[in-house]
C-alpha positions in Angstrom: -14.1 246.8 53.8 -15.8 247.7 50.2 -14.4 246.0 47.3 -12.5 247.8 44.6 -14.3 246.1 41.8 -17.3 244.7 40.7 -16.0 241.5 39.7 -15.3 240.9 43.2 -17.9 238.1 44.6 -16.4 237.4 47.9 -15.0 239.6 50.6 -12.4 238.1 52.6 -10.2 240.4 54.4 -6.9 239.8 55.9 -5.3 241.4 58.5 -2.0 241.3 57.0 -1.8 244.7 55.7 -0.2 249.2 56.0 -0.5 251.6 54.6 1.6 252.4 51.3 5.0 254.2 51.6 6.4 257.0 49.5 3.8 256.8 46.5 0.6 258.0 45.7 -0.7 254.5 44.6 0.1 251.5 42.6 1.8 251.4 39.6 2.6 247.5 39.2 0.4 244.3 38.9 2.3 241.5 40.3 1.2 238.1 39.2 1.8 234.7 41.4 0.7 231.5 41.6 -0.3 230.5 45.5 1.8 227.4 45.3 -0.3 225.2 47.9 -1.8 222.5 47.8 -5.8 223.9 47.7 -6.9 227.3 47.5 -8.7 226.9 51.0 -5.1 226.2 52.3 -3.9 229.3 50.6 -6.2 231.6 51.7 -5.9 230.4 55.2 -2.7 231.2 55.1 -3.2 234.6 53.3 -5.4 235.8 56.3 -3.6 234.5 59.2 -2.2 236.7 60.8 0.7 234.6 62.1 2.0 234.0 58.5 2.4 237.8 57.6 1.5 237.6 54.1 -1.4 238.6 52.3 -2.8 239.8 48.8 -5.0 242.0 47.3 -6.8 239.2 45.3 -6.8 235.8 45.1 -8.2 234.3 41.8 -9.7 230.7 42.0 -9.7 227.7 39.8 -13.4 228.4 39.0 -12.6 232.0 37.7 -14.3 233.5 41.4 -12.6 236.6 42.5 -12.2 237.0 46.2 -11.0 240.7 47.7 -8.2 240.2 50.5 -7.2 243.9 51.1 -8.2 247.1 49.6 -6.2 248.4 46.7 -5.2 251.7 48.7 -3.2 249.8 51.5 0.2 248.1 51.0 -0.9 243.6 51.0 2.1 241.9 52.1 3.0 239.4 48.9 6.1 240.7 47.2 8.9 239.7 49.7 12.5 240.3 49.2 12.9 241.7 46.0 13.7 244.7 43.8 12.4 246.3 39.9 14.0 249.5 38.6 16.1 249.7 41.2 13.0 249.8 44.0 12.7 247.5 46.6 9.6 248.4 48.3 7.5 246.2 46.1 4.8 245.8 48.2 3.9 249.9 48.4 4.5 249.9 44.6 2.0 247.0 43.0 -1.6 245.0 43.3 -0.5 241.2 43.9 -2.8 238.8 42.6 -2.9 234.9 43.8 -3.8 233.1 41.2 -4.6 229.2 42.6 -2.1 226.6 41.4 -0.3 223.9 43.5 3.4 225.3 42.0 6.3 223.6 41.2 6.2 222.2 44.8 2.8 220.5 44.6 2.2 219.0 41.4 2.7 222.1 38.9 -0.4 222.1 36.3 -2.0 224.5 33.3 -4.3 227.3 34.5 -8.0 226.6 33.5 -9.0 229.0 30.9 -12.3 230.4 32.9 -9.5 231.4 35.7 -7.2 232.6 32.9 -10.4 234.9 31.3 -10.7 235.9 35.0 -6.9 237.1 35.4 -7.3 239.3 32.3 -10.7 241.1 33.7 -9.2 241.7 36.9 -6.1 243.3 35.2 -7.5 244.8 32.7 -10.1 246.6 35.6 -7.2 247.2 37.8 -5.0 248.4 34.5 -7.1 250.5 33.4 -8.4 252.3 36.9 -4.9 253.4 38.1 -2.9 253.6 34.5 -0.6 250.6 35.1 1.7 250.5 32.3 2.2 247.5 29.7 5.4 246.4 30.8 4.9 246.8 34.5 2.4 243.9 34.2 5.3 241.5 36.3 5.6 238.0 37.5 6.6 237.3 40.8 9.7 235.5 39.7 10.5 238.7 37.9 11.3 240.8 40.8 12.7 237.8 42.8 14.5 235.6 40.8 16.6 234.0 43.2 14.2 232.7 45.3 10.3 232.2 43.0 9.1 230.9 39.8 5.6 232.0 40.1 3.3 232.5 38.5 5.7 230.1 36.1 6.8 228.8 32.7 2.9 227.4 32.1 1.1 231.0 32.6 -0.2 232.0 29.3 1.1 235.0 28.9 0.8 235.4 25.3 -2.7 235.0 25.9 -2.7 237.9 28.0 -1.0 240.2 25.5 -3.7 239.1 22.8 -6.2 240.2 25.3 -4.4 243.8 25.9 -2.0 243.0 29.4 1.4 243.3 29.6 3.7 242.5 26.7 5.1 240.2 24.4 6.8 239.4 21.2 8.3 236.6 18.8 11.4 236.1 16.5 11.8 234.6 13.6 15.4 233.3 14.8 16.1 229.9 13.4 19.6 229.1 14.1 19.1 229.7 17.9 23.0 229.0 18.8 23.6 230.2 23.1 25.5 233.4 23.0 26.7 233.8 26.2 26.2 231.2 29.6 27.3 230.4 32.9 31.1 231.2 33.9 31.5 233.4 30.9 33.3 236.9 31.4 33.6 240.1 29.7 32.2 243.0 27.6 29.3 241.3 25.7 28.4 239.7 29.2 28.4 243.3 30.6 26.1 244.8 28.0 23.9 241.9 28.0 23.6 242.8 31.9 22.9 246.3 31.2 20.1 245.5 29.1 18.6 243.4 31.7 19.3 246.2 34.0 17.9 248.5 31.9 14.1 246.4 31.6 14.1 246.1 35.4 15.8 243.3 36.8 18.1 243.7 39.5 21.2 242.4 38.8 25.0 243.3 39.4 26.9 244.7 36.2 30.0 243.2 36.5 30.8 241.2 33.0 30.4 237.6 35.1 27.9 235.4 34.0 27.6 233.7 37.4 24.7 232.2 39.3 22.9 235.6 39.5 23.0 236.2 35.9 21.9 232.2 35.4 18.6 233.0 37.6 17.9 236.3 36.2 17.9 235.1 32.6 15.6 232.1 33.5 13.2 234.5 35.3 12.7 236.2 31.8 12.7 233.3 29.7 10.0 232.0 31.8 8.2 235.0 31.5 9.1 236.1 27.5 10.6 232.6 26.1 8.2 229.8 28.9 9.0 227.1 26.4 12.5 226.4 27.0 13.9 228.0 30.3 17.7 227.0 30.8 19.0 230.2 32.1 21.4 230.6 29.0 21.2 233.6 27.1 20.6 232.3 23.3 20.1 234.6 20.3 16.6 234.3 20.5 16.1 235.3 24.4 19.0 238.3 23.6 16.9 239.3 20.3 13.1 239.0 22.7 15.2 241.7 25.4 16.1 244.2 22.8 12.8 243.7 21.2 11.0 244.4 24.9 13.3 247.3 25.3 12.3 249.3 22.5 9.0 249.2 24.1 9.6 250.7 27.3 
């Protein structure tokens, strides 16, 4: 195994890998936190072959860079989810494992020197196969039933000043909720069609049950990470259109 990239210091492959299916290479880079309690444990369980999950990087707390799989085969990260109506995540993106306990082990900021790291290694990866702005994705973005990684404390404003993904602000003051759990009808349906229409999978039905709860949380903890409630508030509706516009 070569690496992909020079920022790579440490080769450690995993056997937990195919080849890609139905594309000619990535056009996604999926961003997660490894939610355990060390980075030794994650990466033990990254390469085991047992667990049958793997990335293509993991990124450590010291801003090190270790290579799991090459960038031409299909790692084994994504699981169970769906973005633009694909579901074959895996074949479609670059995961990166950033090192942070998670939610479930004592939840804490990313140091800067692994946040500077992040944006090299997507910005190299970016760049190198032409991965759109807005395809720059969280893990709780395609699967926001079931993760919350990377999570509400990645910077990714910080990212977006650096030249990854995308962002934006309003100037909303008066930030009343618009529409929330169990309500039903037209404005409920075209706020899932925008949704939709970023990426998220989602039924358009004009309920705003459980499913349209999670889905609006996933992108407030990507686009709004200071207050994530899963309601859809003028200034989370006004951030989608904004993002829209861009796509």
């Amino acid at each position: 195994m070569k690496a992909d990239t020079p920022l790579v210091s440490r080769l450690v492959p995993s056997p937990n890998q195919n080849g890609r299916r139905g594309v000619a290479g990535p056009d996604i880079l999926l961003l997660h936190y490894t939610g355990m309690r060390s980075g030794e444990e994650a990466l033990a369980r990254l390469t085991d072959p047992a667990s049958e999950v793997s990335s293509h990087y993991v990124v450590e707390e010291d801003g090190e860079i270790l290579q799991l799989v090459p960038e031409a085969q299909r790692a084994w990260h994504a699981g169970r989810g769906s973005w633009q109506g694909h579901t074959d995540i895996n074949s479609r993106s670059i995961g990166i494992e950033i090192v942070n306990p998670g939610h479930e082990h004592g939840y804490r900021p990313f140091p800067q020197r692994q946040i500077e790291a992040v944006i090299e290694l997507c910005r190299d990866c970016g760049e190198r196969w032409k991965i759109a702005p807005h395809l720059v994705l969280a893990h709780s973005d395609i699967a926001p039933d079931r993760k919350e990684d990377p999570g509400e404390l990645f910077p990714w404003d910080q990212l977006f000043q650096a030249g990854i993904g995308v962002w934006c602000t309003t100037n909303i003051k008066e930030n009343e909720v618009l529409l929330c759990e169990g309500d039903r009808g037209a404005e409920v349906e075209a706020y899932q069609r925008h949704l939709a229409a970023y990426g998220y999978g989602l039924r358009i039905d004009g309920i705003f049950g459980d499913e349209a709860r999670l889905v609006t949380a996933a992108f407030q903890r990507h686009f709004r990470p200071r207050h994530v409630d899963g309601r859809a508030d003028r200034e989370t509706v006004e951030i989608l259109r904004t993002l829209l516009k861009q796509v």
